[in-house]
N, C-alpha and C positions, 0 to 999 in steps of 0.2 A: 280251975282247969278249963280250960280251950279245947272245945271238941270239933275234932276234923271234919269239913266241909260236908264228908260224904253222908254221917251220923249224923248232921243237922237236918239236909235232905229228909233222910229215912225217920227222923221226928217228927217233922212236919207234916208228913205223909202220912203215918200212924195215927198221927195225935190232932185230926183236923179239928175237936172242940176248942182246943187249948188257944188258936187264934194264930195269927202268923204276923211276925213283924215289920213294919213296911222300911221296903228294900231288902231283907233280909232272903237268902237261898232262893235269887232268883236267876232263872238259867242265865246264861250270858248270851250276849249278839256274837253269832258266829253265822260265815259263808259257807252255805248247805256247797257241799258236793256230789258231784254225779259220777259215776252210777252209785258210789258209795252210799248215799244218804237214801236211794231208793229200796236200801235194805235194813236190817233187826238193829233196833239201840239198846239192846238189853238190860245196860247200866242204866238206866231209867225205868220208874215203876212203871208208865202206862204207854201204849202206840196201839195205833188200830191203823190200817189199809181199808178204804171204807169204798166198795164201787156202788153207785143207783144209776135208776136209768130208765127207760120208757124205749119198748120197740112194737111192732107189729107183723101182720103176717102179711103173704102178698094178698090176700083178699081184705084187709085192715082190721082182723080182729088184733086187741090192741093190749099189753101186758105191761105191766111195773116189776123192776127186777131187785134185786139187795142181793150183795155179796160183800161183809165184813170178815176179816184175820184179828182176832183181841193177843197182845200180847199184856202179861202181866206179870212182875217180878213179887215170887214169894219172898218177902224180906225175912222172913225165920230160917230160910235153906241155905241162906248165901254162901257161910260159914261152913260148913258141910263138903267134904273130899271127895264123896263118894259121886262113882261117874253116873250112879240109880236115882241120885238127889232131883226131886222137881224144880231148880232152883228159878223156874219160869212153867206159868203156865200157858197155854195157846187156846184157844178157844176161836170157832166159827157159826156166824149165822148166814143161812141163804133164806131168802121168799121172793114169791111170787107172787105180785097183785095180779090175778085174772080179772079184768075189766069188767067184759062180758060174762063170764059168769056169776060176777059181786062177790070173791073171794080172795081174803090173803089165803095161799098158801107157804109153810116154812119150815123148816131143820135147821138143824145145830149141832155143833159135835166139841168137844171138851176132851186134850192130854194136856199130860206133862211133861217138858221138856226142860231139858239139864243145862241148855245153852250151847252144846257143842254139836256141831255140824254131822250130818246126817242121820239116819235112821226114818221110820217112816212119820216122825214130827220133826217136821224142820221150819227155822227161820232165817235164811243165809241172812249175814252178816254184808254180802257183798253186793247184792242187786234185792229186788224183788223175787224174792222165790219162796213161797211157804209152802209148805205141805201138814194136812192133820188126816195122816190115813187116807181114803182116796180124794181127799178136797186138795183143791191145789189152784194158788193163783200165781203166776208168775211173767215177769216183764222180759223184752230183747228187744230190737233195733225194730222189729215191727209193731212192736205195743203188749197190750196186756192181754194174759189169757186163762182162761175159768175155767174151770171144772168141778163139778160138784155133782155126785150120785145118793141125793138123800131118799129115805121112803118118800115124802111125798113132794120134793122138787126133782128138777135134775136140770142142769145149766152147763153148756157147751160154748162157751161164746171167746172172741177177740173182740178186743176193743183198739181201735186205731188214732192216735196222736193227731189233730189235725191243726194244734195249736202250740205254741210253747208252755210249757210248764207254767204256771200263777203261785211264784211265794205269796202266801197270806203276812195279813200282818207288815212290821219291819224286817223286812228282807227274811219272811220266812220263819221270824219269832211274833207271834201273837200272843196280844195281854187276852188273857181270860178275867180279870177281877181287878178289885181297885188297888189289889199291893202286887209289888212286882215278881214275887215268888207264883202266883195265878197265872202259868203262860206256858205257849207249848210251841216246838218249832214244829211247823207249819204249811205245805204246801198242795196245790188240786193240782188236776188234771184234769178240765171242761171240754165239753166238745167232743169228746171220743166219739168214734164210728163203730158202732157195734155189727155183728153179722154171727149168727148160730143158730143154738138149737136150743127152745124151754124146752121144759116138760113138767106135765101132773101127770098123776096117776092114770094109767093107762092110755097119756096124749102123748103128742110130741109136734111141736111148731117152730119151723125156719124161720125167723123174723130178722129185722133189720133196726136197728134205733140209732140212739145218743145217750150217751152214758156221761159221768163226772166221777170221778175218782178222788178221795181225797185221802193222806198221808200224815199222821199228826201223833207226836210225841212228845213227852214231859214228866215231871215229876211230880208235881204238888198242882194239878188244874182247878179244883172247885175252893174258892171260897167257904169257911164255915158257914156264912151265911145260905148260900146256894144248896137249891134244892134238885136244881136239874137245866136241863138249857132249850130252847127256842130254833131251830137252826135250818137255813133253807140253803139249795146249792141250785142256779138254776141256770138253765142253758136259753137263751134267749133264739127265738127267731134269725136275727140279722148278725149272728157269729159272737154276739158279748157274752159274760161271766158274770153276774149277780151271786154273791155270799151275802148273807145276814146272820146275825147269830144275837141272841139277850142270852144271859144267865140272871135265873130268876128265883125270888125268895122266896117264902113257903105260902107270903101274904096276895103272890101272882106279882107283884112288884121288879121293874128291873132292877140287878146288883149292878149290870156291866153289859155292855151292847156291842158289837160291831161289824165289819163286814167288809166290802170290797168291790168295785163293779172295774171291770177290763171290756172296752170296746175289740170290735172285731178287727181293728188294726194296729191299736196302743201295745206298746213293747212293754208298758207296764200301766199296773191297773192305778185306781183312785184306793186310798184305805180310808172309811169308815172311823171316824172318832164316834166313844160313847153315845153323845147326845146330839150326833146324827142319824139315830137307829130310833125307830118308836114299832114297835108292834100291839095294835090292839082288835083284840078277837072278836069278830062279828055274828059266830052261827059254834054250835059246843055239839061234841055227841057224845054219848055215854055208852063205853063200852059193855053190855051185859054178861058179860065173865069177869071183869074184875070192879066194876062199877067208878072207872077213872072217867071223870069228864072232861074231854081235849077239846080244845078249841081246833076246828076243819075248816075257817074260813077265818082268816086273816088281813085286816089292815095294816099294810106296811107302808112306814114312811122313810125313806134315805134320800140320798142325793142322786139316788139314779131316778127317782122321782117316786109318786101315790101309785101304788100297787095294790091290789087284792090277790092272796095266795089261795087258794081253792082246791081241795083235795075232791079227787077223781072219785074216791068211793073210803065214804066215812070210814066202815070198817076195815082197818088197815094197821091194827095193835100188833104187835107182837111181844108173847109172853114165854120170856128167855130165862126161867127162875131155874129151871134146870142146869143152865148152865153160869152165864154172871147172875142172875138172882136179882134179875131186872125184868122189870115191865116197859115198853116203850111203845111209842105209834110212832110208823116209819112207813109213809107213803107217800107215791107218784102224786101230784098234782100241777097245776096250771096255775101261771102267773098272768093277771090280767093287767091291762093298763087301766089310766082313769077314766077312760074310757068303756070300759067293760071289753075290751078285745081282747085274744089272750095274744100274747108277745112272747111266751118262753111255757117250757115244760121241764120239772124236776122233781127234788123229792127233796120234803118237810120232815122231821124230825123233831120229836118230842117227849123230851124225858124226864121225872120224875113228878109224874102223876098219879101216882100211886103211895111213892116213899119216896124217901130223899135219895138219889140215885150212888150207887155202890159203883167207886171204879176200884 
């Protein structure tokens, strides 16, 4: 018996010991559409809206931002009429790197939703627009805009377009792994013009920055080998786009590498094969809440040339078990050249230093 396309998916997915066959249920090449594609894929297990960013205030005290939207399909509810079913869940994290003070701050918030349009958890279908209770990020002709009122964040910001869109990957499909089912469609948004409002607990600061935004969906993204990923988005100085990314084995070993750099006038960027991509760690810090040891000072090697990635302030974990049941370090840092100058500022990402990471 021959089981349909969509059941093979939903194996794969479930069953990531069991190994995946090369070539087999991998997405296909298809031309993203606009404004369509900048909304919910719900037929698909995993998508995140991912914005980071670095602003400051007018006297230059200076902040690291994260605002994620997780969307995830329960594949037990599918089947299920009822319009109460969670047949998706939504999930958000916010933080804030306070520089100057040496502190992440961060929230999260976890429903369920049924897939159908409205109520106060939503994913439209049609643009960017989510809402989980009062978090809310959503897109229009002037760019993106946040909101989020957590106890100990609170973020008021737009972010303004000041470049065209960057499909990652082939036109938009990115390989994550060495079989063609490992791969997600795919696109950022660099450059953004930020302008609002942080806040912590009992502050509140006007600041100004650059932001990156990125938009990424799939079915089956980790390798059984893979234990989590490596992954930098960075806004250069002189208007380019640097992405890197390894997915990496439990031994610190790469499975799969790659990345992308867009100059500040190219209509399209350079992509990144595997074994153009080397990252190797020069400085570790050890978180004392959950005793993970990250690497916060990075050698990179790609075709955009020898970089060092250098986080602003070691401590910059964030501990999400609450809600996806993940541990990660997600912080602002500076990319330097070979020179030791710095050329760009964004945010490093790094997952599954703890356990092997749960999407």
């Amino acid at each position: 018996m021959t089981l349909p396309r969509r059941h093979l998916l939903r194996a794969a997915a479930l069953a990531p010991g069991l190994g995946l066959l090369p070539g087999a249920w991998a997405l296909p090449p298809r031309v993203l559409q606009f404004p369509r594609d900048h909304g919910a894929h719900p037929e698909l297990r995993t998508e995140w809206w991912y914005l980071t960013g670095h602003a400051q205030t007018a006297n230059g005290r200076g902040f690291g931002f994260q605002v994620t939207f997780f969307r995830s399909r329960v594949d037990s509810t599918q089947v299920l009429q009822s319009r109460l079913a969670a047949r998706q869940l939504l999930v958000a994290h916010a933080a804030i790197t306070d520089l100057q003070g040496g502190k992440l701050w961060h929230d999260e918030r976890t429903a369920r939703w049924n897939g159908q349009p409205g109520g106060s958890n939503d994913a439209s279908l049609a643009d960017t627009a989510l809402r989980l209770q009062d978090w809310s990020m959503a897109r229009d002709d002037l760019g993106y805009h946040m909101a989020v009122r957590g106890d100990s964040v609170h973020l008021a910001l737009n972010a303004r377009p000041t470049q065209p869109l960057l499909p990652q990957g082939a036109a938009g499909l990115s390989r994550k792994g060495p079989e063609p089912a490992q791969a997600s469609y795919y696109y950022s948004q660099p450059q953004l013009q930020v302008s609002g409002t942080l806040g912590l607990p009992g502050q509140r600061f006007e600041v100004l920055g650059r932001a990156w935004l990125d938009h990424e969906w799939s079915e089956a993204l980790l390798h059984p080998e893979a234990v989590g990923w490596d992954w930098l988005g960075m806004n250069l100085a002189d208007g380019s786009a640097l992405t890197a990314f390894r997915l990496r084995r439990a031994d610190g070993s790469a499975l799969w590498a790659g990345g992308s750099l867009r100059g500040p006038a190219d209509a399209s960027a350079r992509v990144f094969a595997p074994d153009d991509v080397r990252f190797e760690p020069q400085r570790h810090w050890t978180s004392p809440q959950t005793g993970a040891r990250y690497p916060v000072e990075w050698r990179l090697q790609s075709p955009a040339g020898r970089h060092t990635v250098r986080a602003l302030l070691d401590a910059q974990e964030l501990d999400a078990r609450g809600s996806t049941g993940n541990v990660y370090w997600e912080g602002v840092s500076d990319l330097l050249d070979a020179g030791g100058a710095a050329v760009g500022r964004g945010y490093l990402e790094m997952t599954g230093y703890t356990q092997r990471l749960r999407l």
